[in-house]
C-alpha positions as CSV (number, residue, x, y, z in Angstrom):
1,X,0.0,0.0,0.0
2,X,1.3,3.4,-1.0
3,X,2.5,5.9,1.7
4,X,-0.7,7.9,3.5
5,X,-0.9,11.3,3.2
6,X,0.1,13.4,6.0
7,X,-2.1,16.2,5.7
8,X,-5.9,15.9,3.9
9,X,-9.5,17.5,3.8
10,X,-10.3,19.0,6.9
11,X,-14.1,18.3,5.9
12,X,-13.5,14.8,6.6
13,X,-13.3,13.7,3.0
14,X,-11.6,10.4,1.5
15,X,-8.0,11.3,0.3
16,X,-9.0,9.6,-2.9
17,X,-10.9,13.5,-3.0
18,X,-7.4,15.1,-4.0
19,X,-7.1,14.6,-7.7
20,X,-10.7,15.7,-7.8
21,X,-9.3,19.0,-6.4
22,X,-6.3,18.7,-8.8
23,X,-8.8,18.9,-12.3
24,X,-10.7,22.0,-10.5
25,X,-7.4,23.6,-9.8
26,X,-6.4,23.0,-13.1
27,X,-9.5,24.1,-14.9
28,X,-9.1,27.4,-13.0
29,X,-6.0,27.8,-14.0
30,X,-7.0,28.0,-17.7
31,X,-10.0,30.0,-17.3
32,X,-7.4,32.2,-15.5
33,X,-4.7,32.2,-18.1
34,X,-5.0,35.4,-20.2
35,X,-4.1,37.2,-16.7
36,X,-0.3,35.9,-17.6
37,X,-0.5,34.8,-20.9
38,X,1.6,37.8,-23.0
39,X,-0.3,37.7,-26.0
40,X,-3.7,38.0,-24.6
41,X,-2.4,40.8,-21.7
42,X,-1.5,42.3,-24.6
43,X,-4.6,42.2,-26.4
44,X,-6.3,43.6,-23.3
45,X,-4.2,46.5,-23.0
46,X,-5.1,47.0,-26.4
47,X,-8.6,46.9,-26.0
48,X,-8.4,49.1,-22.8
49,X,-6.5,51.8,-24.9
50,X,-8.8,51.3,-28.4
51,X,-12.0,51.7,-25.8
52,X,-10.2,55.3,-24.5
53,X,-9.3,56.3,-27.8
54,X,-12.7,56.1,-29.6
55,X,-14.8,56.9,-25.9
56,X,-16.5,60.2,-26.2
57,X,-14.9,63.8,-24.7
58,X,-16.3,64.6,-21.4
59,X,-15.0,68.0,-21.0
60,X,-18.0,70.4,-21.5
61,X,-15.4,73.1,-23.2
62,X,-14.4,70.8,-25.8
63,X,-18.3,69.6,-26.2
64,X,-19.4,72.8,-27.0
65,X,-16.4,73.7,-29.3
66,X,-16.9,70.9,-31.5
67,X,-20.9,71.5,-31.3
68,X,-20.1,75.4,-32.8
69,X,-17.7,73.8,-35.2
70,X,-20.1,71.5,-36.7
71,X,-22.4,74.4,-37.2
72,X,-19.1,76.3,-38.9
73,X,-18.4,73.3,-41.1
74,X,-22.2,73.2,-41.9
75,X,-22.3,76.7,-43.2
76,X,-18.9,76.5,-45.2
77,X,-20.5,73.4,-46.9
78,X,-23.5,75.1,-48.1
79,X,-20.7,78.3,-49.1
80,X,-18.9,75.5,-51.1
81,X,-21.4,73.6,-52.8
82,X,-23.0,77.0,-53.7
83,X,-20.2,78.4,-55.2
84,X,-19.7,75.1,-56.8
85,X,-22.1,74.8,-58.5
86,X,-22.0,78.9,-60.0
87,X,-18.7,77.3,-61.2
88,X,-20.3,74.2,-62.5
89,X,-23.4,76.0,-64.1
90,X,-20.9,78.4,-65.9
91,X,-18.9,75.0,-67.3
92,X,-22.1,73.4,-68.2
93,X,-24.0,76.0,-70.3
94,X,-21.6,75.7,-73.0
95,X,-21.9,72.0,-73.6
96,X,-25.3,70.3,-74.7
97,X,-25.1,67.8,-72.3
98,X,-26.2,69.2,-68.7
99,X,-29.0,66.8,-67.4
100,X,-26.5,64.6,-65.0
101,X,-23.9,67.5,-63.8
102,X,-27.6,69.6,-62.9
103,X,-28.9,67.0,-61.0
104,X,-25.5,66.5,-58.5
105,X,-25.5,70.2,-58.2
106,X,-29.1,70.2,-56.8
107,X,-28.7,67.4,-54.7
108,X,-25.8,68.6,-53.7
109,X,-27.5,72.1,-52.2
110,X,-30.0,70.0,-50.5
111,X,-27.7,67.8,-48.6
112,X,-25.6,70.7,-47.5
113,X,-28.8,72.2,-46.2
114,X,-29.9,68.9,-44.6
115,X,-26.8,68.5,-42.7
116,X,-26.6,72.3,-41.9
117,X,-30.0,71.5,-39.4
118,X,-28.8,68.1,-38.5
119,X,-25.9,69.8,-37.1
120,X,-28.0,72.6,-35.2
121,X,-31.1,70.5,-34.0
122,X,-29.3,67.1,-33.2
123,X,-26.3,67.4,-30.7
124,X,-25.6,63.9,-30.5
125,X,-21.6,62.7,-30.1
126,X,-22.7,60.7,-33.2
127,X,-23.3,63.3,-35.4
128,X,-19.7,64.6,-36.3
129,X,-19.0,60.9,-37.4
130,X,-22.5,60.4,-39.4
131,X,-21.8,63.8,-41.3
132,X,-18.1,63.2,-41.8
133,X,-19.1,59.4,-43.3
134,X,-22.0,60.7,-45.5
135,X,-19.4,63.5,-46.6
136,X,-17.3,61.2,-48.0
137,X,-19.5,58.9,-49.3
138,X,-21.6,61.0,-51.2
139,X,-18.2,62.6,-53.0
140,X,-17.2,58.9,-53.7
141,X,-21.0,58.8,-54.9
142,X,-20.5,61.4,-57.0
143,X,-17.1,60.2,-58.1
144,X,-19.4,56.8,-59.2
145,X,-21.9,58.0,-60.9
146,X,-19.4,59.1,-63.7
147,X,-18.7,55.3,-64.0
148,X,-22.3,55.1,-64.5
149,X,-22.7,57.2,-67.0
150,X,-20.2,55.5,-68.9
151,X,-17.1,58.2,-68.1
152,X,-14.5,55.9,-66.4
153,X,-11.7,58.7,-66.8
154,X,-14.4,60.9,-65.3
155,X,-14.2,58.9,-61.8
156,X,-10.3,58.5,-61.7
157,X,-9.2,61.8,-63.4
158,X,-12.1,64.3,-62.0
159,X,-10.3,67.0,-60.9
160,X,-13.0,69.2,-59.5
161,X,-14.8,65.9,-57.1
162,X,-11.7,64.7,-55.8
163,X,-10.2,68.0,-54.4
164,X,-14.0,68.1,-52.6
165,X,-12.1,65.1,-50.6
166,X,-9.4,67.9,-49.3
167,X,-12.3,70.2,-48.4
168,X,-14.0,67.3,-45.8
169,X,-10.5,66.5,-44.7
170,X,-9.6,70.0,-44.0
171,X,-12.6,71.5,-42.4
172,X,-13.0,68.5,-40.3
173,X,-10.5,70.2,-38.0
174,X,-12.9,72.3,-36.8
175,X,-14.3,69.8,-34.7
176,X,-11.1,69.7,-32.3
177,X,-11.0,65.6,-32.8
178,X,-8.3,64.1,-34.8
179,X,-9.8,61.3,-34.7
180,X,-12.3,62.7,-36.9
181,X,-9.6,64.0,-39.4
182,X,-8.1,60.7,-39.5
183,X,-11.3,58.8,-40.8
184,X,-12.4,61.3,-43.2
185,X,-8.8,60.8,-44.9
186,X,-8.6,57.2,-44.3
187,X,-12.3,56.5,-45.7
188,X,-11.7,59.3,-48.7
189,X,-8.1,56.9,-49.8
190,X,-10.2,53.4,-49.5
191,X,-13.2,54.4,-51.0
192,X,-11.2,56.2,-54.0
193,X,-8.9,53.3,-54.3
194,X,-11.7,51.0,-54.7
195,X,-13.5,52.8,-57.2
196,X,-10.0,52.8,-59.0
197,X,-9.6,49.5,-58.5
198,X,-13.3,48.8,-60.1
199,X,-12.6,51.0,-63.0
200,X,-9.3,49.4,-63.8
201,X,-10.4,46.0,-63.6
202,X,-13.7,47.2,-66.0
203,X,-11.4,48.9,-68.2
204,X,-7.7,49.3,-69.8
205,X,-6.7,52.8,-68.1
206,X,-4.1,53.6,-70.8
207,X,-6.5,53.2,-73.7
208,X,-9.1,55.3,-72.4
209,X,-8.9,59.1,-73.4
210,X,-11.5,61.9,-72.1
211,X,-11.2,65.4,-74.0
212,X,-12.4,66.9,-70.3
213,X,-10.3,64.9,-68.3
214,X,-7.3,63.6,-69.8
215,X,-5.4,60.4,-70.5
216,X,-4.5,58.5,-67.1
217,X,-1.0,58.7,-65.5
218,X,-0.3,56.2,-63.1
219,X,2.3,58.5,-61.6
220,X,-0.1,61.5,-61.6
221,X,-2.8,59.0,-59.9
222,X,-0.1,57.8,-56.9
223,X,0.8,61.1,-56.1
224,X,-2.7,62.6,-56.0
225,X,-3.1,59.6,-53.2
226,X,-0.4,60.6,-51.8
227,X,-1.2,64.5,-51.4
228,X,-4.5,63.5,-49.9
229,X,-3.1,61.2,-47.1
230,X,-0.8,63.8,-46.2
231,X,-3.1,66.1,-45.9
232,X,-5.4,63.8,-43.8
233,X,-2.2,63.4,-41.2
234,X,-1.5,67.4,-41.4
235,X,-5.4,67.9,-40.7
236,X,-5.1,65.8,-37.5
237,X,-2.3,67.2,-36.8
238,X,-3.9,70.4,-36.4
239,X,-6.9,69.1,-34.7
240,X,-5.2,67.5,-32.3
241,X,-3.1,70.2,-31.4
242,X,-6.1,72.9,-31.6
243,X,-8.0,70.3,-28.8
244,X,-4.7,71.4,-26.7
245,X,-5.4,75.1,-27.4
246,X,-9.0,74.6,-26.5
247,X,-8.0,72.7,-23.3
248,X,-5.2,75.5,-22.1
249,X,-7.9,78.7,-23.1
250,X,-10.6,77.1,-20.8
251,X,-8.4,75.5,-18.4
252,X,-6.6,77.2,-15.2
253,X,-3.1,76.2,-15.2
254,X,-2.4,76.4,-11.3
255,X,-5.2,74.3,-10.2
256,X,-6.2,72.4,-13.2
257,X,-9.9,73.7,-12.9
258,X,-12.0,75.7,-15.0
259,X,-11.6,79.2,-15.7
260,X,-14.2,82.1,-15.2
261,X,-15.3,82.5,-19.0
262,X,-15.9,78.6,-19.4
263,X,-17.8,78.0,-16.3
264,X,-19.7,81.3,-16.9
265,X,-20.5,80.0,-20.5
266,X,-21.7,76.8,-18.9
267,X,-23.4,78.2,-16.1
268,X,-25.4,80.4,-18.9
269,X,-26.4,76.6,-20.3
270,X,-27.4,75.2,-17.0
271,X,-29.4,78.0,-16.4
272,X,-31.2,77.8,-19.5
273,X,-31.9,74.2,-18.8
274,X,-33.0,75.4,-15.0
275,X,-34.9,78.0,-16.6
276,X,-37.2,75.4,-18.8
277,X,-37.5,72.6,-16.6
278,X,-37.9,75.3,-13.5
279,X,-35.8,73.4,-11.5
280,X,-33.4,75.8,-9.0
281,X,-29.6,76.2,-9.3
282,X,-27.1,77.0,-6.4
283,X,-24.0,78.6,-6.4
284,X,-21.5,78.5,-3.6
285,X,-18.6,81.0,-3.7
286,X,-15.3,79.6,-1.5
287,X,-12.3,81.9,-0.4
288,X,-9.3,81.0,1.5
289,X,-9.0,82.2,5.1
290,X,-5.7,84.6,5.7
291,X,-4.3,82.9,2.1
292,X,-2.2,86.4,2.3
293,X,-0.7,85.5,5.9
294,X,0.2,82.1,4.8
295,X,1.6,83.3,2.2
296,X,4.2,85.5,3.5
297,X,4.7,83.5,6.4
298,X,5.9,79.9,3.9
299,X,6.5,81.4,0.5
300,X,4.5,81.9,-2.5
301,X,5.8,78.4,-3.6
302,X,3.5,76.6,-0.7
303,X,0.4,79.0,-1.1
304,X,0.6,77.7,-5.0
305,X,0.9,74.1,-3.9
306,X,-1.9,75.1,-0.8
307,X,-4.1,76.1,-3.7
308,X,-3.5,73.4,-5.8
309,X,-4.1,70.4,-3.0
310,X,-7.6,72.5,-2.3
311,X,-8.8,72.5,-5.8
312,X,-7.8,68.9,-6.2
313,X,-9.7,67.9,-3.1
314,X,-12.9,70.2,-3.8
315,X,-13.0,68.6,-7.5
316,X,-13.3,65.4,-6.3
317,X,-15.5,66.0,-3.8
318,X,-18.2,67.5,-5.6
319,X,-21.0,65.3,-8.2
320,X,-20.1,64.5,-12.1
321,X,-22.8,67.1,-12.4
322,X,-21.7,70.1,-10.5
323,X,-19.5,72.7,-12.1
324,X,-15.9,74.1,-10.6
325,X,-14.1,76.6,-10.9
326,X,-11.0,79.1,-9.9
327,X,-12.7,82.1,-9.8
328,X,-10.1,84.1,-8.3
329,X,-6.6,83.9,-6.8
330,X,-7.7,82.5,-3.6
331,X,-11.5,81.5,-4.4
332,X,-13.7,79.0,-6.1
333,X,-17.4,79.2,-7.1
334,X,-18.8,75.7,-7.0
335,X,-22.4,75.5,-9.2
336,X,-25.1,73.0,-8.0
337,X,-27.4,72.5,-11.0
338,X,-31.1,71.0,-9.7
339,X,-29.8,71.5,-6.6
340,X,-32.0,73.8,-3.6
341,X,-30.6,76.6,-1.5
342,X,-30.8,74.6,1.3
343,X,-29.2,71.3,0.8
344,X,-26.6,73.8,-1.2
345,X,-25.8,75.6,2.1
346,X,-25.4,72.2,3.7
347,X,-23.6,70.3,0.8
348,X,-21.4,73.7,0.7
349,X,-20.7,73.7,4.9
350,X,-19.3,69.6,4.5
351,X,-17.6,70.8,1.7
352,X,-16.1,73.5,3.9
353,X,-15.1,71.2,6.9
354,X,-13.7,68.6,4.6
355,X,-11.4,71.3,2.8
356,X,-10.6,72.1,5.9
357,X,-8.8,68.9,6.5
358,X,-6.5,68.5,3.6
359,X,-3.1,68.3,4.7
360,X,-0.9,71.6,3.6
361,X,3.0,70.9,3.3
362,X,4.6,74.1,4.6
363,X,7.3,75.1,7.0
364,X,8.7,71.9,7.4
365,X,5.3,70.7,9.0
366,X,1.9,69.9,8.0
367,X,-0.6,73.0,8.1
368,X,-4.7,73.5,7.9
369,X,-6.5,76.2,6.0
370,X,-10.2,76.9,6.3
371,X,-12.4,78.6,4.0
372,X,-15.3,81.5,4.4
373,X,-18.3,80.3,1.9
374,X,-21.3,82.4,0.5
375,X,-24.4,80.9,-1.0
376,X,-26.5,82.0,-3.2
377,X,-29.7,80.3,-5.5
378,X,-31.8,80.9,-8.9
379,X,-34.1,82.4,-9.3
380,X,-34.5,83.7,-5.7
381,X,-31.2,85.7,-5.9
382,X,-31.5,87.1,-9.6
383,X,-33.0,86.3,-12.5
384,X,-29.3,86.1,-14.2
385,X,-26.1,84.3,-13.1
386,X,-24.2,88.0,-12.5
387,X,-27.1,89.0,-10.3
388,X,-26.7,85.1,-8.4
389,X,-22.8,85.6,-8.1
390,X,-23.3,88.7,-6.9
391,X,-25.3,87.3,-3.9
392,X,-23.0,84.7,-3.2
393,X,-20.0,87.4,-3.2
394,X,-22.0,89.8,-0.5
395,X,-22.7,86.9,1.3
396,X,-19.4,85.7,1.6
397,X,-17.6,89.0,2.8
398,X,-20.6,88.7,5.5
399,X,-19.2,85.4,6.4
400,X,-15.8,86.8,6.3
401,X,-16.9,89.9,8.9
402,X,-18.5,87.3,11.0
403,X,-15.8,85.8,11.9
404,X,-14.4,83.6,8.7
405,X,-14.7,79.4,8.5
406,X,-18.5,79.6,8.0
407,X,-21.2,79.4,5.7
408,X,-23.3,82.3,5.2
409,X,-27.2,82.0,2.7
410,X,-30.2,84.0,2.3
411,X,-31.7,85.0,5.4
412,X,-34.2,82.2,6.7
413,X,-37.9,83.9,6.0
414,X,-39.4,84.9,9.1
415,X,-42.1,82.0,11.1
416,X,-45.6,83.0,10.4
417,X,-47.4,84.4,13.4
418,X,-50.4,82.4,14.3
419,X,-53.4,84.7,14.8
420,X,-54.7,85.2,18.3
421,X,-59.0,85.8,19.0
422,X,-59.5,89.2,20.3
């Protein structure tokens, strides 16, 4: 008989149990294995980063930009495709043959209309990509429809449609997303190199000749590919670095919050939305107790970093929803969209004792700052967001004067006096 096993199943189990436990462990182990296998770690991280590259901008600044730019590019298309087709109208009065090149212009004017209110009434994350795939498409539509009409050389040597490519690629900058730039060029090259591809497998290139458009060069042909894919990688090139721009204009560069114009801009928005749902918005104005007196007593280096570890606290503290901002050198207005004056004057006071908290490097020791706060609410403060901020501000210089590290809101209304018999 084989040697006993010194140690089993606590549960009281037959040893014969154990290669029972083997298989499971085993089985485990493979469900387990991408964890350490390299090439499927490596497929995750890919995935991980693919997901964050095509995941949708959550900074409002950037939102909005790309939402104006979509109406810009809408505009500029209609611009184009009118002036186009002046151009084209011109051309075709002197031939007989107009029927086809009337009917692209007209279409044309009503797609560049169409798209014009898709991009105003629709503010979808989708929409930039729709417009920038139907822009494409319909040039490589238009491209095709030359093939249709029996004009090969009109498909693969039309001057006039295939610069339209450049105009998609170029204006697609205005949407601050490379990304975007990148598959307008990258769709414009495989869609044209298809309908190449179709036309030369339909047709022998070098025999065809077109009094309008030429003989075909194969060199010509390459480098007109090859001017267009450069221009795609200039044009998101400059989209990407134009979403930098955006990002420093609207962006404080001490504290990493929002600057006054942007959150004013997006305070005007919430507002708006306040306004039609009548829901109420707060505003809480925060300012740094004796900031001055800490900074001359540890340096204008530690108030920085002070300000810096308050900003980073106070954005994490507050809701997805709720907008921040530096408003001044030593203040920040917090917004509280849907939010009543007073749960905002309590949400504001733990916001106040938990700034009040966050450890301050200075002097060789760890110091504490607290903070005065004002509160103010729409539309009981103002019917517009300067008359609400300027509530909060009065309100805070009262909680300043009272003594500083407290919250100060509108006055609580008086208790009704019950009415007494004669």
């Amino acid at each position: 008989m084989g040697p006993v096993p010194t140690s089993g199943p606590r549960d009281g189990r037959h040893p014969m149990w154990w290669p029972h436990r083997d298989i499971v462990l085993r089985r485990a182990a493979q469900r387990n294995a991408w964890q350490t296998c390299p090439e499927l770690s490596f497929f995750q991280k890919l995935a991980v980063r693919l997901r964050a590259l095509l995941s949708a901008d959550t900074d409002q600044a950037l939102v909005r930009a790309r939402t104006d730019g979509e109406k810009l590019i809408g505009v500029l298309r209609i611009a184009f495709v009118l002036i186009f087709s002046f151009i084209a109208l011109v051309e075709i009065s002197t031939r007989g043959s107009w029927r086809f090149e009337a009917m692209l212009i007209g279409a044309s004017v009503l797609y560049g209309v169409g798209m014009l209110v898709l991009a105003v009434r629709v503010p979808g994350s989708w929409v930039p990509w729709l417009i920038t795939a139907v822009d494409v498409t319909l040039v490589s539509a238009a491209l095709a429809a030359y093939v249709v009409d029996g004009n090969p050389l009109g498909a693969i040597n039309n001057r006039v449609y295939f610069d339209t490519y450049f105009f998609v690629v170029i204006t697609s900058t205005l949407r601050y997303d490379w990304r975007l730039s990148a598959f307008a060029a990258l769709l414009a090259l495989g869609e044209f190199v298809g309908l190449t591809a179709y036309v030369s497998r339909h047709w022998n290139l070098n025999e065809l000749q077109s009094p309008t458009h030429g003989p075909f060069s194969p060199i010509g042909h390459a480098l007109r590919l090859f001017i267009l894919a450069a221009v795609g990688a200039s044009s998101a090139a400059v989209a990407r670095w134009a979403r930098h721009l955006r990002l420093m204009v609207g962006t404080d560069h001490l504290t990493g919050l929002s600057q006054r114009l942007p959150f004013f801009e997006r305070l005007e928005e919430e507002l708006g939305r306040a306004s039609s749902s009548r829901a109420t918005l707060s505003v809480a104005l925060f300012d740094v107790d004796e900031f001055k007196k800490f900074n001359d007593t540890f340096g204008h280096l530690a108030g920085d970093r002070a300000l810096q570890l308050l900003a980073a606290r106070l954005r994490k503290s507050v809701r997805t929803t709720d907008l921040v901002a530096r408003y001044g050198g030593e203040e920040f207005v917090v917004a509280f969209p849907r939010m009543d004056v007073e749960r905002a004057l309590r949400r504001a006071d733990e916001l106040r004792l938990e700034l009040s908290t966050v450890p301050l490097p200075a002097g060789g020791a760890v110091q504490h700052l607290t903070l005065s706060v004002g509160v103010a609410s729409w539309p009981a403060d103002g019917e517009s967001f300067e008359a609400v901020l300027g509530s909060a501000d009065q309100r805070l210089y009262a909680a300043k004067n009272a003594g500083r590290n407290q919250v100060i809101g509108p006055p609580s209304p008086p208790p009704e006096r019950q009415r007494t018999g004669s």
